[in-house]
N, C-alpha and C positions, 0 to 999 in steps of 0.2 A: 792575128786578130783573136780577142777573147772572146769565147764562146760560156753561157750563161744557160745552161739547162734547166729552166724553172718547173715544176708542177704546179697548175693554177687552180684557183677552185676549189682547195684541199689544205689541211693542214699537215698530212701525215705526205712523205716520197711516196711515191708509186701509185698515186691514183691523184683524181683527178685529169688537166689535161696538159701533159707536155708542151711546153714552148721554149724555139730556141731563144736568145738574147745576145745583140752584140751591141756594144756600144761603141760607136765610131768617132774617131777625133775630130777636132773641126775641122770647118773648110767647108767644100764641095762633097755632093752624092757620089761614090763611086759609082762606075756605069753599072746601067740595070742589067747588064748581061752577069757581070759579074754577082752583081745583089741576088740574080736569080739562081745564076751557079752554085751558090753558096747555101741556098737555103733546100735546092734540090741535093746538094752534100749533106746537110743533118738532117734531110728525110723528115722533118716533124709538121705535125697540120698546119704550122706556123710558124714562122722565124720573126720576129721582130728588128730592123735596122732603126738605132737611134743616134740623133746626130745633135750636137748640144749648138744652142743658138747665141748668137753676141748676146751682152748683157741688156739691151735696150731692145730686142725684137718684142714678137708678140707674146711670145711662150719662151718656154724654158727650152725645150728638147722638139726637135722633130722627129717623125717617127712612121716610119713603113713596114709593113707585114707581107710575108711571100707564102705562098705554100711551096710546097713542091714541085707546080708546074707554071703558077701566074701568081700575079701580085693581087693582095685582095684591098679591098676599098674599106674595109673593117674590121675589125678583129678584137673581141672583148677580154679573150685569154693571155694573148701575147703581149695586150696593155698594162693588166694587170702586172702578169710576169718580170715587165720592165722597169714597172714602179716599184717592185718585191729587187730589184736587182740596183737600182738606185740607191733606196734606202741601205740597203746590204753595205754596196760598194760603196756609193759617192756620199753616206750619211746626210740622205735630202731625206727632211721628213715636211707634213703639212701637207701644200699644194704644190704639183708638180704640173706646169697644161704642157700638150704636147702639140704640136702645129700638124692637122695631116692632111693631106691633099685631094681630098674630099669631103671633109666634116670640119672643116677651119677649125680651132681650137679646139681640143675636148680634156677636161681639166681630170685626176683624181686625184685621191687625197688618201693618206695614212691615218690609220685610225689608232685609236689608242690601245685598244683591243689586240693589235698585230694585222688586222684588215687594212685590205685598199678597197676602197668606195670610186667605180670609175661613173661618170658624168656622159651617158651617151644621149641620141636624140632616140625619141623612142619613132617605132616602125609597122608603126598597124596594119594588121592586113584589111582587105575588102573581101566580102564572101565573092567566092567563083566558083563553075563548075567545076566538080571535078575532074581532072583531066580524061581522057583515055586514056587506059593501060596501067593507069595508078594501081590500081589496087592487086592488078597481076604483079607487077613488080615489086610492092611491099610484101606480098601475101599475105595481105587485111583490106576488110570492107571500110574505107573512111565512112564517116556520118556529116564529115563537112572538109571545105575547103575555104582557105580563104591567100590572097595572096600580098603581100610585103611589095610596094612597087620600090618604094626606097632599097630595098636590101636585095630584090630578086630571087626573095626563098616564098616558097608555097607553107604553108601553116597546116597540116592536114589531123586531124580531130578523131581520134579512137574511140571507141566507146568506153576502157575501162583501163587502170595502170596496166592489170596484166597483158593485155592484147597490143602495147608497147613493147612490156618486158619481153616478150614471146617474138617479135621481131626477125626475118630473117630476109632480107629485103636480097633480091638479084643484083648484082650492084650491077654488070650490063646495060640488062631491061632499064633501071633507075638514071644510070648515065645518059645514056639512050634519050630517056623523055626528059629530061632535065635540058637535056640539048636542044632539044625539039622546042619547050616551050619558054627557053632562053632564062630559066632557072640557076640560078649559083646553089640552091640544095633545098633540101625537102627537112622541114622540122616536125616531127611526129608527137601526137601530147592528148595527155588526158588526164581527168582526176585523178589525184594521189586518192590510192585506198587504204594504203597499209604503213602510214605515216610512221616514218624511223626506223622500218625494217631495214631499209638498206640507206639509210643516212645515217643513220648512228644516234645514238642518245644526246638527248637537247637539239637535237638537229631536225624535227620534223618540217615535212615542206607539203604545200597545198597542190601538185601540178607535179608531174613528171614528163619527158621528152626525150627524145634520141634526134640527133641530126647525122642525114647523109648528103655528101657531094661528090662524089664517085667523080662526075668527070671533073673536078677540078682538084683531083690527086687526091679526096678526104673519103675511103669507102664508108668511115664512121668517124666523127668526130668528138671524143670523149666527152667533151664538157663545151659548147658554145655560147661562149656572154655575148656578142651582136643576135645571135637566134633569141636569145630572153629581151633583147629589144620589140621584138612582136610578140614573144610570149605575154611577157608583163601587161602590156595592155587588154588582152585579149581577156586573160583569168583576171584583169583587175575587173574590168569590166562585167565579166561572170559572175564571178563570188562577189563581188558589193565590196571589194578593199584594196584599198593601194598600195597596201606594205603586202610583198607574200614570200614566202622560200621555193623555191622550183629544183627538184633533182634532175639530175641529167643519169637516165638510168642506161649508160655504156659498160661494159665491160671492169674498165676504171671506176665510174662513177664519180658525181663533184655536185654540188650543191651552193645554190646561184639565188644571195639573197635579192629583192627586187623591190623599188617602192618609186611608184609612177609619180612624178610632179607635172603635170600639165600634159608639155611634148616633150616632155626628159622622161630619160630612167636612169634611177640609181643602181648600181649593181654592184654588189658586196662581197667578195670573198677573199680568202686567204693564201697565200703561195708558200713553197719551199725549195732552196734550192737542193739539187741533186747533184749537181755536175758541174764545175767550171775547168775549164781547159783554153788549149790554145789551137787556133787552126791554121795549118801550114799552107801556104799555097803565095802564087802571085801577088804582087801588092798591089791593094784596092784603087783603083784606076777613076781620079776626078771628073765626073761630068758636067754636073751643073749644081745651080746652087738649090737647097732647098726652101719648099719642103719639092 
């Protein structure tokens, strides 16, 4: 099987946020034990499995995402990544939909720029309390909460970029309560203050964020495009504007352009590959048909 090592969210290797890529021949899903094997062998926040559809389906490609430990329901990076790996490889440019098994089609598109533009639904949170124990397990005082019931991530509201940047969360205590209040991860966010210092020139963005998921194998997640699915509406809402740039201030860092239409979001970034190889092991074992 070939293996597709993208950096999403970025134009330069090395930052951004890794995702793996395979692209599967047709046919049948190999078994998910297998799907899951595989994606806890490249260790990354995400693997993407894509699987190309007869000429007359709904979409082009179908498409599933693993972490490390379980399969996710979303994934904005590892989509990207796979559109950067199409283009690459199979010379698809334009629109690409991908068929996924919880958000029926989700279409992006190659930009002329070298951008992929992917088409999610967007995912608002509702204000809630904040939990108990949050703020010991971040170690910061939120100033609000609000919760994603589409996505199952909490939204939780800093008072300034830096008290983001400063971050040093117990990933335990955070698994722990994530567990408890049946959470898939906490996305931390506040106003950008110091536009371009760490995006780069031409690059300023209105909103910074970090996302953890500790128990589902992610203790930090460099760059999340489904988490800018609640972003986006939230800071559109705020600031007065639909179009905006959001940094993802991890380690890596990646920068996630965003421009709300209704109950969509557009989400804009760029990919590079790092790595293409091949993975040795059993061969991929048919289950059923997709997606």
């Amino acid at each position: 099987m070939r293996v597709h090592l993208v950096d999403a969210f970025t134009d330069r290797p090395f930052a951004g946020n890794p995702a793996a890529v395979c692209l599967l021949p047709p046919g049948a899903w190999p078994d998910d034990r297998r799907l899951q094997r595989t994606a806890a062998e490249l260790n990354q926040s995400e693997t993407a499995f894509a699987l190309p559809l007869p000429a007359r389906a709904e979409a082009d490609w179908a498409i599933r995402w693993f972490t490390p430990r379980v399969e996710s329901r979303l994934c904005g990076h590892a989509t990207l990544a796979t559109a950067h790996v199409l283009r690459t490889e199979r010379r698809l440019t334009g629109t690409v939909r991908f068929l996924t098994r919880h958000y029926g089609v989700l279409v992006t598109r190659a930009d002329r720029a070298g951008t992929f533009t992917l088409d999610f639904p967007a995912a608002p949170g509702t204000p809630v309390p904040v939990p108990a124990g949050l703020a010991a397990a971040l170690g910061a005082e939120p100033e609000g909460a609000f919760r994603s019931a589409a996505l199952g991530d909490l939204l939780v509201v800093l008072p300034d970029e830096a008290a983001v940047r400063a971050l040093a969360p117990d990933p335990a205590a955070l698994a722990g309560l994530t567990r408890r209040e049946g959470l898939r991860g906490v996305i931390v966010t506040a106003a950008a203050t110091a536009a371009a210092t760490a995006a780069g020139p031409g690059a300023e963005y209105d909103f910074v964020s970090r996302f953890f998921a500790p128990d589902r194998g992610i203790p930090e997640d460099p760059v999340t495009g489904s988490a800018h699915t609640v972003l986006a509406p939230y800071w559109s809402a705020r600031l007065g504007r639909s179009v905006l740039a959001g940094f993802q201030a991890s380690a890596r860092g990646g920068l996630v352009r965003t421009a709300l239409h209704g109950d969509r979001v557009h989400l804009t970034g760029a990919a590079v590959t790092v790595l293409d190889a091949t993975l040795h092991g059993p061969a991929p074992t048919p289950d059923r048909v997709a997606p």
